[in-house]
MIDREN-130475 format. One record per residue (C-alpha): residue in three letters; chain; x, y, z. Coordinates in pm, whole numbers, plus 50000, padded with zeros to 5 digits. Example, Ala and Ser with C-alpha at 12.3 -4.5 7.8 and 13.67 -1.06 7.14 Angstrom:
+-------+-------+-------+-------+-------+
| kolnu | marpa |     x |     y |     z |
+-------+-------+-------+-------+-------+
|   Ala |     A | 51230 | 49550 | 50780 |
|   Ser |     A | 51367 | 49894 | 50714 |
+-------+-------+-------+-------+-------+
***
This chain:
+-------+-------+-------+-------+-------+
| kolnu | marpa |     x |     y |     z |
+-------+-------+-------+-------+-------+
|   Unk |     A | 50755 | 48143 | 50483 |
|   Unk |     A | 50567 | 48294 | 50798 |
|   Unk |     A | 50919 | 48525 | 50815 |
|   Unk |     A | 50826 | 48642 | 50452 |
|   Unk |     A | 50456 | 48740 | 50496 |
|   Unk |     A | 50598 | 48882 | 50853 |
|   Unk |     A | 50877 | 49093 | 50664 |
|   Unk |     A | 50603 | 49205 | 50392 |
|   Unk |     A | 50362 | 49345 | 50671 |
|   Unk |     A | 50604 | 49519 | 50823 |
|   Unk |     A | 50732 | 49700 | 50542 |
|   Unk |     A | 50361 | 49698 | 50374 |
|   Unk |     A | 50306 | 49871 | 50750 |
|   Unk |     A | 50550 | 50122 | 50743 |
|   Unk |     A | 50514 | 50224 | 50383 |
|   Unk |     A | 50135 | 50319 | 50473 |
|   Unk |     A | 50235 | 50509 | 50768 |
|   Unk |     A | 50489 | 50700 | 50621 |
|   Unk |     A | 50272 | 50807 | 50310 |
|   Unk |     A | 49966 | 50854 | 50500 |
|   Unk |     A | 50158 | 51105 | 50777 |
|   Unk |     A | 50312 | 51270 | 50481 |
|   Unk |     A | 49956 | 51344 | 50285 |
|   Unk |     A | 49850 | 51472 | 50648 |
|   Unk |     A | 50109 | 51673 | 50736 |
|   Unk |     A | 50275 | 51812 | 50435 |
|   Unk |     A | 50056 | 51775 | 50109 |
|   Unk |     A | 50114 | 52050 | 49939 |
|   Unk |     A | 50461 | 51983 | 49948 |
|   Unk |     A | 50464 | 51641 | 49868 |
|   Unk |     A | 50220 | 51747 | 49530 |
|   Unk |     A | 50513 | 51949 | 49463 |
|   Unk |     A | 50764 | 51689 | 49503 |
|   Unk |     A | 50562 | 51467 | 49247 |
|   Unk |     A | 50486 | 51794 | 48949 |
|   Unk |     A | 50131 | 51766 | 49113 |
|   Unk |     A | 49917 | 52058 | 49151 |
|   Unk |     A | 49835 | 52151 | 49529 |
|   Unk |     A | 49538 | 51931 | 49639 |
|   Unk |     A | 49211 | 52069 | 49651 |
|   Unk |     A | 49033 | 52070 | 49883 |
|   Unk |     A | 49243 | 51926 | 50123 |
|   Unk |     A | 49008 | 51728 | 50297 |
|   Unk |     A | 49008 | 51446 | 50020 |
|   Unk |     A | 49380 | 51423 | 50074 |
|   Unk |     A | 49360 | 51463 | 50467 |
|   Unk |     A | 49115 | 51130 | 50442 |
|   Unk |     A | 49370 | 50948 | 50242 |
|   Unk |     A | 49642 | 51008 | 50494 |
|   Unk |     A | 49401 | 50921 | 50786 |
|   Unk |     A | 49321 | 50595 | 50569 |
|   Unk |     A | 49676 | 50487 | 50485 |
|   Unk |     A | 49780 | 50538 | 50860 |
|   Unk |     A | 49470 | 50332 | 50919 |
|   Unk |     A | 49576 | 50070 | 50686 |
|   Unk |     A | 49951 | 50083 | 50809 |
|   Unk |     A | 49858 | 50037 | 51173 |
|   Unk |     A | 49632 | 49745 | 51056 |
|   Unk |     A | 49927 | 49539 | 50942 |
|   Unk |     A | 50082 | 49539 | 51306 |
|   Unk |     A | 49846 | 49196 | 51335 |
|   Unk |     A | 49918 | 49013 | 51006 |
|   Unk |     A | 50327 | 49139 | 51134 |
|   Unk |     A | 50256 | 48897 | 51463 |
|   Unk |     A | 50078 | 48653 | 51311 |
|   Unk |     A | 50089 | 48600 | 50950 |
|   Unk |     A | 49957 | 48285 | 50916 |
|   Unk |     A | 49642 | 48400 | 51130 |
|   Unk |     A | 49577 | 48745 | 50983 |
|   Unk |     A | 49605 | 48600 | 50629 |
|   Unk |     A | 49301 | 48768 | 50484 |
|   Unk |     A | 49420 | 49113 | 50579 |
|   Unk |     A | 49745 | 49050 | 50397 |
|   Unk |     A | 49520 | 48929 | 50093 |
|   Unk |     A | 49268 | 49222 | 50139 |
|   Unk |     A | 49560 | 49473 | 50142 |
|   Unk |     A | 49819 | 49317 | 49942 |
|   Unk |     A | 49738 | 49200 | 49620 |
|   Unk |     A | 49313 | 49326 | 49608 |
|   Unk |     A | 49405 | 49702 | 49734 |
|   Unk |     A | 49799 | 49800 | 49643 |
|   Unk |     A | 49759 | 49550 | 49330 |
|   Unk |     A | 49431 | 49785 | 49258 |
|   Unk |     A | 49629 | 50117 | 49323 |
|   Unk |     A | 49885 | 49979 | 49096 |
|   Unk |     A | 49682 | 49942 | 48836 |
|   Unk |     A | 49476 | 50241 | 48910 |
|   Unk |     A | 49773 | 50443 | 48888 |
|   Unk |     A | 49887 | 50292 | 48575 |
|   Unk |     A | 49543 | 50398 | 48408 |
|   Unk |     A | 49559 | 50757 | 48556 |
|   Unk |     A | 49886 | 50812 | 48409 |
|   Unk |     A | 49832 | 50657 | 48034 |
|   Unk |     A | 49439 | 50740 | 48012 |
|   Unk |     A | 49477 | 51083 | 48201 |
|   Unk |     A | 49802 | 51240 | 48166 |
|   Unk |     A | 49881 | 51205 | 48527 |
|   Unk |     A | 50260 | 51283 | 48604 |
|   Unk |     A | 50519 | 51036 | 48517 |
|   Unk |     A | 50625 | 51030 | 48918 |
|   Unk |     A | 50320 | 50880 | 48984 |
|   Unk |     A | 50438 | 50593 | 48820 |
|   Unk |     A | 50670 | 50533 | 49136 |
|   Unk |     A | 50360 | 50483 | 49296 |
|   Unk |     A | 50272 | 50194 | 49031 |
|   Unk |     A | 50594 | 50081 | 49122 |
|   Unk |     A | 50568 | 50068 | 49451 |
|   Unk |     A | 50268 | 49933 | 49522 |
|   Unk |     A | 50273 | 49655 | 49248 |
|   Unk |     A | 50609 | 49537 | 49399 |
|   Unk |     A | 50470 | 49516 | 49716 |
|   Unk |     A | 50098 | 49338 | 49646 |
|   Unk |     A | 50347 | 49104 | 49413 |
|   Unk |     A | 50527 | 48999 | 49691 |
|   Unk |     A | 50237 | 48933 | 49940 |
|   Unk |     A | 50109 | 48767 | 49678 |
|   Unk |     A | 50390 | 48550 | 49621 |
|   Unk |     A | 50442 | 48488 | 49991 |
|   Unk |     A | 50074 | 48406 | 50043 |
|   Unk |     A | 50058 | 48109 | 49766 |
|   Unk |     A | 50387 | 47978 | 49835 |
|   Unk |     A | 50276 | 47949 | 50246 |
|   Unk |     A | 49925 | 47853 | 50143 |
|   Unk |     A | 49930 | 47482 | 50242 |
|   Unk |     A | 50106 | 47569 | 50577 |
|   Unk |     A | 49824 | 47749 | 50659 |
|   Unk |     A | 49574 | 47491 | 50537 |
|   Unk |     A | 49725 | 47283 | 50788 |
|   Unk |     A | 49706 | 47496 | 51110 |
+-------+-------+-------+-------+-------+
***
């Protein structure tokens, strides 16, 4: 189960890093790509990315040693992407938000599912280490 919670970091990881260079580097464009309007100001956006890429870099730990780094899997798995799933869910249904967000939902809930899963299913490994 350690390979799981490995796997899940390391995607978790990469998923950050990717959309946290993306909302540095190109986020107008990537508003466009999801029928958003162009971020303003910028800088809210800019601190996302810088956050994300923070967040991505953070799983290289729990990605070495799962079983160790357990409460940054639980932090950022099911507590934060769970919460941006639902967070996006809300935006979309209470705000109007565009329905590509909802890839977001997606996304994210898939992901703090399966750390979830991964976590309880290796929790009495850890227990005993």
């Amino acid at each position: 189960m350690t390979r799981a919670l490995s796997l899940i970091a390391a995607v978790s990881g990469l998923y950050d890093l990717v959309i946290g260079a993306g909302l540095l580097l190109a986020p107008v464009e990537i508003a466009s790509w999801f029928g958003a309007p162009a971020p303003s100001p910028l800088l809210h956006v800019n601190i996302a990315g810088w956050l994300l890429i923070g967040i991505g870099l953070g799983y290289w730990q729990p990605f070495r040693d799962p079983v160790r780094h357990r409460a940054y899997l639980w932090l950022m798995g099911p507590f934060l992407k769970g919460g941006g799933a639902g967070i996006f869910l809300i935006d979309h249904f209470a705000r109007q938000s565009p329905a590509s967000f909802l890839l977001f939902a997606l996304t994210d809930g898939m992901l703090a599912l399966a750390t979830l899963w991964a976590l309880l299913a290796s929790r009495d490994r850890a227990a005993t280490r």
